[in-house]
ZAKESE-13324 format. One line per 8 residues: number of its first residue (from 0); their letters; for each residue x, y, z of C-alpha. Coordinates in pm, 1 decimal. Layout:
REM residues N
NUM> A> X,Y,Z  ...
This chain:
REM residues 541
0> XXXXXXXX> 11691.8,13529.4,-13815.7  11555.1,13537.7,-14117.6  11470.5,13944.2,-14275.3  11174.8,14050.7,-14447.5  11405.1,14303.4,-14609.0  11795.7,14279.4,-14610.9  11950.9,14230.2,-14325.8  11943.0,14510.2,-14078.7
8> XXXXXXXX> 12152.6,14829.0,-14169.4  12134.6,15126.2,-13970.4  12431.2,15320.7,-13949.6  12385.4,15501.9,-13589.2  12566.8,15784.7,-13691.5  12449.1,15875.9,-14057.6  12112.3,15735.9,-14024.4  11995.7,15711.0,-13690.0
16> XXXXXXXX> 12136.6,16003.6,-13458.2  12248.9,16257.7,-13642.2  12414.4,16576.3,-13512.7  12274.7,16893.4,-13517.5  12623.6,16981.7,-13682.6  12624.7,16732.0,-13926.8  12335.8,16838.3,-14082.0  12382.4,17165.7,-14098.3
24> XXXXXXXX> 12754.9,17120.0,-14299.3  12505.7,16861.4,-14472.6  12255.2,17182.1,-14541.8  12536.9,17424.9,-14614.9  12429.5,17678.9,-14308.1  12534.7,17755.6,-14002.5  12193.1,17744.7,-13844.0  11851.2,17583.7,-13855.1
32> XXXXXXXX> 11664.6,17921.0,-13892.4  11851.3,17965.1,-14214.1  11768.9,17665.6,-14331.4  11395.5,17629.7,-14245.2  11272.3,17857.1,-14528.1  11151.8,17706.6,-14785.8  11332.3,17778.5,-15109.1  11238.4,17443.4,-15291.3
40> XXXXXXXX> 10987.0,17295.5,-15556.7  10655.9,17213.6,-15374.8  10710.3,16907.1,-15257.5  10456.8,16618.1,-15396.5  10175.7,16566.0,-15204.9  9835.2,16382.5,-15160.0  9710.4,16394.8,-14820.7  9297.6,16434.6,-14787.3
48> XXXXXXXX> 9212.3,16525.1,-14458.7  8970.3,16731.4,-14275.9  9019.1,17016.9,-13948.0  8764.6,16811.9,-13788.9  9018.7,16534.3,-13771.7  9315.3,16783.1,-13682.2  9063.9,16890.8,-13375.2  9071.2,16576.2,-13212.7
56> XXXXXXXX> 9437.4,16581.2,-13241.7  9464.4,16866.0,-13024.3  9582.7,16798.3,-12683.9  9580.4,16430.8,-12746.7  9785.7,16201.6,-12561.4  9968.2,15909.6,-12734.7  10153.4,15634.9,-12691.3  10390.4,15571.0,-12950.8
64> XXXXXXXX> 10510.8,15216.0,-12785.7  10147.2,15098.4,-12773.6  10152.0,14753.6,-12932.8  9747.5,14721.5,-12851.5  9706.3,14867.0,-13211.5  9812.9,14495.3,-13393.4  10104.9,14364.9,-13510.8  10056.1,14501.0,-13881.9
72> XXXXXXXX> 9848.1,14842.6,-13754.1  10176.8,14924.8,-13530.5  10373.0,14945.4,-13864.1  10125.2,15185.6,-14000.1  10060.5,15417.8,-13717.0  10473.3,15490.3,-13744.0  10383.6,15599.6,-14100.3  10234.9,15919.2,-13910.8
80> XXXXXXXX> 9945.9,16007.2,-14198.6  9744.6,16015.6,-13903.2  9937.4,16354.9,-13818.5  9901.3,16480.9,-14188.8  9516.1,16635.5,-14118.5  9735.2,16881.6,-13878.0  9921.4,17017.1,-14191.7  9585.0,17017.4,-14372.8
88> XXXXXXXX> 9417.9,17223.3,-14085.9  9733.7,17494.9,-14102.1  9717.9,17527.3,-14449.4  9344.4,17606.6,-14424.8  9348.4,17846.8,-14166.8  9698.3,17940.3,-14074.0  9619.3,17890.6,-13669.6  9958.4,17833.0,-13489.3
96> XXXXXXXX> 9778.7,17575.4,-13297.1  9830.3,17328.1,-13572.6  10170.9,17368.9,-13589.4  10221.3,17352.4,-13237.2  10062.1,17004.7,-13186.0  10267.8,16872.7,-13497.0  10609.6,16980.1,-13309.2  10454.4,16843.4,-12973.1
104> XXXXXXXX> 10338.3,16455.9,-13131.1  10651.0,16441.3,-13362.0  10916.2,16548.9,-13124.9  10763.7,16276.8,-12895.0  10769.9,16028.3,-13188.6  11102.3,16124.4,-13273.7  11220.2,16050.8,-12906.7  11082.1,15753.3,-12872.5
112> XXXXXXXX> 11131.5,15552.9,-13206.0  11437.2,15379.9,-13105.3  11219.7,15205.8,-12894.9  10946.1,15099.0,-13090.8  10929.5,14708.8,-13134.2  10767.5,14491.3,-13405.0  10573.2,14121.0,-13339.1  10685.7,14063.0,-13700.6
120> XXXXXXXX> 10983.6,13892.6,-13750.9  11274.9,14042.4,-13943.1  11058.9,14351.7,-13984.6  11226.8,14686.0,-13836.1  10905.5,14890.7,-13749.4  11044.4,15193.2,-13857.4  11343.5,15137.7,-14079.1  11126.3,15010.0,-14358.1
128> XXXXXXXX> 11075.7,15059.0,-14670.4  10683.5,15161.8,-14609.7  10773.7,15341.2,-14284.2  11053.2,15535.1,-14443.0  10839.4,15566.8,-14803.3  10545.4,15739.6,-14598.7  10740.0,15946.9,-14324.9  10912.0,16088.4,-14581.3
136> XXXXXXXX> 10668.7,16205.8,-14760.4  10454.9,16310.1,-14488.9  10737.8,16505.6,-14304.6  10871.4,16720.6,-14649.3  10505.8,16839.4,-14652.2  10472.9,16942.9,-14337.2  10839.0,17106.6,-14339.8  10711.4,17292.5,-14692.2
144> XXXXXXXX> 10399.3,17414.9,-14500.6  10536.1,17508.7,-14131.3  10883.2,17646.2,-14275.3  10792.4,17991.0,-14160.4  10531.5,17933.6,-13869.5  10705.7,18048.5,-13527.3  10524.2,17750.8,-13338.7  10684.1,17464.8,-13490.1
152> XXXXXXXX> 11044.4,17495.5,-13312.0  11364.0,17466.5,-13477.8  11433.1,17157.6,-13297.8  11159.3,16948.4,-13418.0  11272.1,17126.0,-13787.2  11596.7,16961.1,-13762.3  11456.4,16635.4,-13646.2  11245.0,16613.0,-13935.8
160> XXXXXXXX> 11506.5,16719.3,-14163.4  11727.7,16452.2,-13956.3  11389.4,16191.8,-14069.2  11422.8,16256.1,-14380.1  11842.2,16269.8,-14447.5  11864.5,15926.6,-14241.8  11559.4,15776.9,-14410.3  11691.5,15849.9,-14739.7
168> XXXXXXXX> 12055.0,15774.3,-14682.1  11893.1,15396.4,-14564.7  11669.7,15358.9,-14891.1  11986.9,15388.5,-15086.7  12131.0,15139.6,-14924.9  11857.1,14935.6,-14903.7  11744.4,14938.6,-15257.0  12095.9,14870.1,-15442.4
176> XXXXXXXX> 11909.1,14623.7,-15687.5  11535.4,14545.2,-15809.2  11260.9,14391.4,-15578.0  10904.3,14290.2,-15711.5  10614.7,14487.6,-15523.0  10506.0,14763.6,-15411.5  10745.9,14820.0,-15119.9  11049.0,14922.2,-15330.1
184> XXXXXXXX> 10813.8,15078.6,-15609.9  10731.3,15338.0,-15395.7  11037.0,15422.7,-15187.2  11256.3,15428.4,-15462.1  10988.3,15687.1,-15625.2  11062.5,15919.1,-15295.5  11413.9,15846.2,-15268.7  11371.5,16057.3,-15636.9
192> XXXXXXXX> 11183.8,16287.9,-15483.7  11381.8,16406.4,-15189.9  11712.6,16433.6,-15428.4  11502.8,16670.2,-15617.3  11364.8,16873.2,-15331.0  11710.6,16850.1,-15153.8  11971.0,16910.6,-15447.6  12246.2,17074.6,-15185.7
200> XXXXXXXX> 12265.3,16794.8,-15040.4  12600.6,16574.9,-15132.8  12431.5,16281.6,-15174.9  12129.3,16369.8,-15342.2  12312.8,16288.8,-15725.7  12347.3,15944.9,-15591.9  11981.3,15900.8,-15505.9  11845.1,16050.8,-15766.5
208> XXXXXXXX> 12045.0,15798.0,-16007.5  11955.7,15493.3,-15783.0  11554.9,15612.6,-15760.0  11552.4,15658.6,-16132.1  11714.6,15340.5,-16235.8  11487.0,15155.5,-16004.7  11166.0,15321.7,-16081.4  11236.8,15248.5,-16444.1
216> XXXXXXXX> 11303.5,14934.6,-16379.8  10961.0,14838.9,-16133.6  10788.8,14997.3,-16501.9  10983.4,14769.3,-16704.2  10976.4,14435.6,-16476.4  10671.6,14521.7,-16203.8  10443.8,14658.0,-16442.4  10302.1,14400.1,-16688.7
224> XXXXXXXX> 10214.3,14440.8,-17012.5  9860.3,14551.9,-17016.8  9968.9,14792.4,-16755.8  9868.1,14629.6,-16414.4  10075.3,14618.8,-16122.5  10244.0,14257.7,-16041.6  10064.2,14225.4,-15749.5  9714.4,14245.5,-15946.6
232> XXXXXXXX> 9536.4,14459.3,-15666.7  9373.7,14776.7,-15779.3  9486.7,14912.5,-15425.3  9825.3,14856.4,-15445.1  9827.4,14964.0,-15789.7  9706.6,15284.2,-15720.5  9934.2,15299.4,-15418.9  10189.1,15289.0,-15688.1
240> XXXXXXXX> 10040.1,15514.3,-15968.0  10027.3,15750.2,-15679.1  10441.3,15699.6,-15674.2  10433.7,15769.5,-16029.7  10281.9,16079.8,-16053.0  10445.4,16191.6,-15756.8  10772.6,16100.5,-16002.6  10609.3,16273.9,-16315.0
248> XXXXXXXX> 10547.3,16623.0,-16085.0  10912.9,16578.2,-16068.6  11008.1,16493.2,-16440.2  10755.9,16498.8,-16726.8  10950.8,16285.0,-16944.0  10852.7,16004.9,-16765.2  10475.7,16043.5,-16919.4  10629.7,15912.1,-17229.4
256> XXXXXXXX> 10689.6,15561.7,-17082.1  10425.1,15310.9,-17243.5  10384.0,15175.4,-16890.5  10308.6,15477.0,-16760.4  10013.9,15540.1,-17064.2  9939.8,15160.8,-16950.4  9887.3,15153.0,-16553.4  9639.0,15445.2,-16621.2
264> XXXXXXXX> 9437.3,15235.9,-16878.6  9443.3,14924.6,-16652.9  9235.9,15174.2,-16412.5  9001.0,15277.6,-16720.6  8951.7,14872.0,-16776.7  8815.0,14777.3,-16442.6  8636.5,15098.6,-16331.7  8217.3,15079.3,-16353.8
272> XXXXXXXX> 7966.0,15277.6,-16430.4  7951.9,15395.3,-16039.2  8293.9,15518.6,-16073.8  8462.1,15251.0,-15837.0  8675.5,15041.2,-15921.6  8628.3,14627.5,-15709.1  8804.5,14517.3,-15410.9  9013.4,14231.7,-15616.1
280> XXXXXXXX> 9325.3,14137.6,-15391.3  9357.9,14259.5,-15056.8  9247.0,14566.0,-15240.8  8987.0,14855.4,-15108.1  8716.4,14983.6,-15317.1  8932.6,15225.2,-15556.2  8788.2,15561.9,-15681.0  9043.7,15632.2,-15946.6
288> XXXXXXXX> 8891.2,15989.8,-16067.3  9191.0,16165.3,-16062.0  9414.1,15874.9,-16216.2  9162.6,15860.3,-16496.3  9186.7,16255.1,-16533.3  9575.9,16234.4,-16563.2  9552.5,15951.4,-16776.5  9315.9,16129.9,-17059.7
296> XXXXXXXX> 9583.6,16432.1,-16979.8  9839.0,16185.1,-17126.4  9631.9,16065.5,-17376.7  9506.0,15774.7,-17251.1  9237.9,15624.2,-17446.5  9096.6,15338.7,-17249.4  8983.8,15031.0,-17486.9  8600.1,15032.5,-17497.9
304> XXXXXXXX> 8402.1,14743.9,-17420.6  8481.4,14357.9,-17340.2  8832.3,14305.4,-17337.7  9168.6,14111.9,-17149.2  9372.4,14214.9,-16934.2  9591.4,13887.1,-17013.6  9924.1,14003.2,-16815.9  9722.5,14028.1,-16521.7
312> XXXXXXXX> 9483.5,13755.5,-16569.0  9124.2,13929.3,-16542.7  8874.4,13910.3,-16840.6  8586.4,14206.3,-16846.4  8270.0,14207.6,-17012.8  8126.5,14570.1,-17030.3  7790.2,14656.1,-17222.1  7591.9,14977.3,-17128.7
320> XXXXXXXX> 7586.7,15028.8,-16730.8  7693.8,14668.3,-16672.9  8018.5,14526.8,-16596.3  8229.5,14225.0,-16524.1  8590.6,14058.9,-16409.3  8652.2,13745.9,-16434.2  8976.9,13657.9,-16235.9  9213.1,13408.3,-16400.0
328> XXXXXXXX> 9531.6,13522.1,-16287.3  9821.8,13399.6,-16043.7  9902.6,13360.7,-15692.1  10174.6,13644.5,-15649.4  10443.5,13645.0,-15388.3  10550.7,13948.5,-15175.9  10807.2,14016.3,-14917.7  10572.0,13927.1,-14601.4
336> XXXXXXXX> 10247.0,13832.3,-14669.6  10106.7,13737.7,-14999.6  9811.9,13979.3,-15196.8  9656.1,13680.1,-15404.8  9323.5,13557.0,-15272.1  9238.0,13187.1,-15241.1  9034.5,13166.8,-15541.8  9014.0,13168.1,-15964.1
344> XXXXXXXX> 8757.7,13195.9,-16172.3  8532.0,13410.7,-15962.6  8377.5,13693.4,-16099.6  8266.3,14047.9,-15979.5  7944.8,14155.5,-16110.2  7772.5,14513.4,-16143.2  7518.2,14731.5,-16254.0  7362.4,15075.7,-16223.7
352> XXXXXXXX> 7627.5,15194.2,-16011.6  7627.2,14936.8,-15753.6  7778.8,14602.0,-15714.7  7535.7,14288.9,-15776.0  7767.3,14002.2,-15739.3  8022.2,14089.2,-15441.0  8277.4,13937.0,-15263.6  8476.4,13995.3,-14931.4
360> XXXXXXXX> 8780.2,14146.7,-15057.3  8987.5,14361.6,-14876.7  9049.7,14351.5,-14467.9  8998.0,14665.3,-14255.4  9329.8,14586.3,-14124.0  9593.3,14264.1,-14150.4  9565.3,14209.8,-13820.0  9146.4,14177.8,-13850.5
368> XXXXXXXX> 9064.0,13799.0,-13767.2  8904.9,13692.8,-13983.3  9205.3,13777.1,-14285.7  9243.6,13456.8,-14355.7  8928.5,13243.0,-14277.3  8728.1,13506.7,-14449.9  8854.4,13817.3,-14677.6  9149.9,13598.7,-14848.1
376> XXXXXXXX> 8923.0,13255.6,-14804.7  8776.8,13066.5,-15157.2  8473.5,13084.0,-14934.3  8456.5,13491.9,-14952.7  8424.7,13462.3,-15378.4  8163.5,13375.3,-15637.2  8352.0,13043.1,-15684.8  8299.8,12693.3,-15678.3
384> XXXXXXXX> 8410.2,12535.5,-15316.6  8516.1,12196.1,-15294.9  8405.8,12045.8,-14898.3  8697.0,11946.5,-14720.1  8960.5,12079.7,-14970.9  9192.8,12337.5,-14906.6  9278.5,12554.5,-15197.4  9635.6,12570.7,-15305.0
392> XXXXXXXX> 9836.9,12811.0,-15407.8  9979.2,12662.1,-15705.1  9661.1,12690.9,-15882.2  9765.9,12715.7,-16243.6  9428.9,12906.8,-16395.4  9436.6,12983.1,-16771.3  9151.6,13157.1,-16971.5  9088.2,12837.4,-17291.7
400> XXXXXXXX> 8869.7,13127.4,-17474.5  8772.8,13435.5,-17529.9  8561.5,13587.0,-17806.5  8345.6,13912.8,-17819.3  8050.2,13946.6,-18068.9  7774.6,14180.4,-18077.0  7498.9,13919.4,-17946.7  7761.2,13762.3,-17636.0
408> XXXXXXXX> 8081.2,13757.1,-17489.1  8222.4,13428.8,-17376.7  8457.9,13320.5,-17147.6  8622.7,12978.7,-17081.2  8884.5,12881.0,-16813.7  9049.8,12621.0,-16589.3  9228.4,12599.0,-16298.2  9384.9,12347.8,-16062.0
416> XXXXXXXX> 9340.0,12473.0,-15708.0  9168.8,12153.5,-15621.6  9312.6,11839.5,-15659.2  9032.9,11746.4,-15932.8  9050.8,12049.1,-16214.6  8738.6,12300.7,-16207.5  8652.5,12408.3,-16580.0  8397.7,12741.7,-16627.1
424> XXXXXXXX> 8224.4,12926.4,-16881.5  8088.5,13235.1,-16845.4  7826.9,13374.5,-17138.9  7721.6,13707.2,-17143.4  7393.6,13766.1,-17342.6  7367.9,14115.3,-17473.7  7067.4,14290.5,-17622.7  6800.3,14504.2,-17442.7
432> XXXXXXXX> 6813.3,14230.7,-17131.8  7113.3,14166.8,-17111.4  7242.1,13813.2,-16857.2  7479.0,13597.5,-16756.8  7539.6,13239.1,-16792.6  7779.1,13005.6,-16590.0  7859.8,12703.0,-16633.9  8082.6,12513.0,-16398.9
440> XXXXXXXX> 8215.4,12106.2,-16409.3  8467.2,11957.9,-16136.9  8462.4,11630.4,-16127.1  8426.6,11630.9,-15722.7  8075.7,11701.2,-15462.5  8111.0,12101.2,-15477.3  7915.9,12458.7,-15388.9  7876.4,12674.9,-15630.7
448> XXXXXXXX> 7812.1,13038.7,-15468.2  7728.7,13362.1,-15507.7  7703.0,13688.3,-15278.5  7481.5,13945.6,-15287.5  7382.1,14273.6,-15133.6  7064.1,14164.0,-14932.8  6887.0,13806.9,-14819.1  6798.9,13586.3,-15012.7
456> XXXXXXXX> 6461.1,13440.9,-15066.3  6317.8,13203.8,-15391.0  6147.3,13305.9,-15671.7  6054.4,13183.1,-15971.0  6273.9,12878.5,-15955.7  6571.6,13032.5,-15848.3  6682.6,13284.5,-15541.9  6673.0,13665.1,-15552.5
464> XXXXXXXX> 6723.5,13934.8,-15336.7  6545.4,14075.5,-15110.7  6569.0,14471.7,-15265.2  6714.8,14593.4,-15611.5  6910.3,14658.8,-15790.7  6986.5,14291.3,-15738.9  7027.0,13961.1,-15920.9  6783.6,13657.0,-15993.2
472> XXXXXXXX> 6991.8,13323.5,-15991.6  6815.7,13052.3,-16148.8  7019.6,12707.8,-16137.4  6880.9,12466.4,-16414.5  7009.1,12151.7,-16225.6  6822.1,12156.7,-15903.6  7104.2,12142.2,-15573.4  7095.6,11836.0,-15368.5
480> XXXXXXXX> 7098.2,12147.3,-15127.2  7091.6,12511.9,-15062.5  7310.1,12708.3,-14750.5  7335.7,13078.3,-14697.8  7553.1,13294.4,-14496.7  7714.5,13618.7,-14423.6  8020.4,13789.0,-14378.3  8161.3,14161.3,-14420.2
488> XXXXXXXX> 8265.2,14340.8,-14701.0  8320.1,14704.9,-14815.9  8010.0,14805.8,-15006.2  8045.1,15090.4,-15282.1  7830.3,15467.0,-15267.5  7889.4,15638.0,-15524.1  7644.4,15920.1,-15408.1  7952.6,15972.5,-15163.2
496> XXXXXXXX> 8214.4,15849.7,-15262.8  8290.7,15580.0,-14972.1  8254.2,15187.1,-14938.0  8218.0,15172.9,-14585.8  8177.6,14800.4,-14424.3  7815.2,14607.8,-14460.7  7742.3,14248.5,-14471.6  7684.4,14041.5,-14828.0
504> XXXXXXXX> 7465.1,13752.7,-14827.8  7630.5,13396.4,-14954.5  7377.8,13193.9,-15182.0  7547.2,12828.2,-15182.5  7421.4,12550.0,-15430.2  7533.2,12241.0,-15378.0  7570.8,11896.0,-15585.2  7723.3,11612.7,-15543.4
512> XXXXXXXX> 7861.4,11560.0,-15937.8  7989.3,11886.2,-15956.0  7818.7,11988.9,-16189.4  7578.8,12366.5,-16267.7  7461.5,12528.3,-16487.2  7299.8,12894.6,-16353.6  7136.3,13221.3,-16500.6  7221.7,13521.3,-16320.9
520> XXXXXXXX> 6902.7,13781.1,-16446.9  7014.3,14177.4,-16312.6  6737.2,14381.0,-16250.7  6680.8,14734.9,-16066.0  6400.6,14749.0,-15919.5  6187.2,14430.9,-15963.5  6313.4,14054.0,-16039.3  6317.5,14025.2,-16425.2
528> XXXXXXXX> 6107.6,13764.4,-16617.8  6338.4,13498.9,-16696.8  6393.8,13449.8,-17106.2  6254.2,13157.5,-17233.6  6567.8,13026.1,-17455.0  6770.2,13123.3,-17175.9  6863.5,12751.9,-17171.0  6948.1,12737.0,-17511.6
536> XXXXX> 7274.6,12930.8,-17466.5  7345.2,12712.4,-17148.1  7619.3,12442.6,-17205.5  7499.8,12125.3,-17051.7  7846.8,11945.5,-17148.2
């Protein structure tokens, strides 16, 4: 058997199935009602929910052994967030009802765990690092919140007390020297934690000095230099930002760490004028409001206008309302499944608040079918595709040049994901109009392609969408022939707030020498009229 993790190590006695005894010598009482007040710093906590949601918790009847959900969704629904609006819906309104469902579900979780089994191989579904990570830091809430409500019992105190101890006893263990990703990022970060809410306990020294040596070390060696995570996802580097600052509630001094000044201005890079932040990387839409709040609160001074991210392999042109990434950067590893998309050199475009070049990125779930075919696919990215090629991993993209000047940015870059190399250029004409140029050569029959936010339909040479804000995409090599399609993605409101799931519209040029050259003309409301020397700044190499 190969482990996702290390091999297996649940003790069954000081993990597992602990004694009511044993934790209360571990406590320093002689019984759970002295205990259960809650003498401690608040713990850290960021758990949005609504008493709508707690409602339709009431009563409800679940089946913790359901494996219907998916093999990755099981994992997650052991996390028990979906429990957290209960604790929300207490705190609100202080109705014992609340309190009594959360004793009712988790007592039935709690008996039932040990049974819980996983289609992933190697992969404990609730001894973790994610699983213990999130209980954890879902359960020291809820104990913070219920501590003195009469409805939660003392018996489902001590088994979350028990959830906690054993959960942090195994992340010790577990975590005895550095990891890449996210997994160990944030565990270690609430192995910290619960040494600092729980300092009585005998062990809590022991995890505080293992948390902190491993959370410095994920800044040091998971955090690259311009400040993005290793994984290059804006999700998963908020997931662990969110660590951080759960780590900085606990000890300031950590603000003074030049990664920690740095993850926050990797947010300020890549966030647009609607406030969202793309779906690059497995990633969801990211609205990073309060990171960028607690980043200026530090100091943070994000770098205005075009700029690298180098470390992390995206390039982004900004002028006015619009913005760009260009993506340039590796295929990263991870303990089970890979971040990195199937495609370099694609770009994200947007303007007035709302994406005009898209692309799949993130699933709703890992276990949605179309993961791999679709969200992670080349085919799901303003790329070139190569017909009967599958893209490898091993793709070797580099950025050849980049230069900002007040009339254009430019971009250059290669990469080897094909087995003939694919050069681009990307131009980005300022002034009162701004545009966009790409050029692309691969010396192979190819699709260059583009999504959108609507159909699309010709005009004036080239394609446009069917309503604005939108793009005009003029080629000025005609295609030996033109294919459309559609597939899902999260599309960005930021009148709300949300990026719920819509359909983008695949524009797909194709030519047998591999070889475009396109204008990409934003507009709002009405397609632009196209520039007359557009062509002059085209590079027909």
């Amino acid at each position: 058997m190969k482990y996702v993790e290390k091999a297996p190590h649940v003790d069954p006695v000081r993990m597992r199935h602990i004694t009511d005894e044993a934790l209360l010598a571990e406590l320093g009482v002689t019984s759970i009602a002295e205990a259960r007040p809650w003498r401690r710093p608040d713990p850290a906590w960021d758990g949005p929910a609504t008493i709508e949601e707690a409602d339709a918790l009431i009563g409800a009847q679940v089946d913790f052994l359901d494996k219907g959900r998916g093999r990755s969704q099981l994992y997650g629904f052991h996390y028990l967030r979906w429990m957290t609006p209960l604790v929300h819906a207490y705190r609100e309104t202080g109705d014992a009802r609340y309190a009594a469902e959360w004793d009712r579900l988790f007592r039935q979780w709690y008996g039932t765990r040990d049974q819980v089994e996983g289609d992933w191989p190697g992969l404990d579904v609730i001894w973790y690092s994610l699983g213990v990570w999130a209980r954890s830091m879902h359960v020291t809430r809820a104990m913070a919140e219920l501590a003195d409500e009469p409805a939660l019992s003392d018996e489902c105190w001590a088994m979350m007390m028990k959830t906690v101890l054993g959960g942090a006893r195994w992340s010790a263990e577990e975590h005895d020297e550095f990891r890449h990703g996210n997994w160990q990022f944030v565990c270690a970060a609430e192995l910290l934690h619960v040494a600092t809410l729980f300092p009585e306990l005998s062990e809590a020294p022991r995890w505080a000095e293992i948390g902190r040596a491993r959370v410095l070390e994920h800044l040091e060696l998971d955090v690259r230099a311009d400040g993005g995570h290793h994984e290059r996802s804006p999700g998963y580097h908020g997931m662990v930002l969110d660590a951080v600052h759960r780590v900085l509630a606990l000890d300031p001094g950590f603000a003074e760490h030049p990664r920690v000044r740095a993850m926050h201005s990797w947010f300020a890079s890549l966030v647009t004028s609607g406030g969202w932040i793309p779906h690059l990387q497995d990633s969801g839409v990211v609205w990073p409001a309060d990171a960028l709040r607690r980043g200026a609160e530090l100091g943070v001074r994000p770098e205005p206008g075009s700029h690298l991210l180098d470390a992390s392999g995206y390039a982004i042109f900004r002028a006015g309302h619009l913005h760009t990434v260009i993506n340039y950067g590796p295929y990263v590893g991870h303990e089970l499944e890979p971040h990195s998309h199937h495609a370099a050199l694609d770009f994200v475009l947007s303007g007035w608040g709302v994406p005009l070049a898209w692309e799949g990125g993130g699933p709703p779930s890992y276990d949605d079918p179309g993961y791999y075919d679709w969200y992670q696919a080349t085919r799901a990215h303003n790329t070139l595709l190569v017909p009967g090629e599958e893209y490898t991993e091993d793709r070797r993209a580099a950025c050849d040049l980049f230069s900002v000047s007040a009339e254009a940015d430019v971009f250059t870059g290669h990469h080897h994901g094909y087995s003939a190399r694919h050069d681009r250029k990307i131009v980005f004409i300022k002034g009162d109009h701004p545009y966009w140029i790409v050029t692309d050569r691969i010396d192979a029959e190819a699709v260059w392609q583009i999504h959108g936010l609507s159909p699309w339909v010709e005009h004036d040479g080239g394609f446009v969408g069917t309503r604005g804000p939108g793009i005009l995409v003029v080629p000025l090599e005609p295609p030996d022939e033109v294919l459309y399609g559609t597939g899902p993605a999260r599309i960005p409101d930021p009148a709300t707030r949300t990026a719920e799931y819509g359909e983008i519209h695949s524009l797909g040029l194709r030519r047998s020498d591999g070889r475009f050259t396109v204008g990409i003309f934003p507009y709002r409301d009405e397609p632009p009229s196209i520039p007359e020397d557009w062509t002059v700044h085209a590079d027909r190499r």
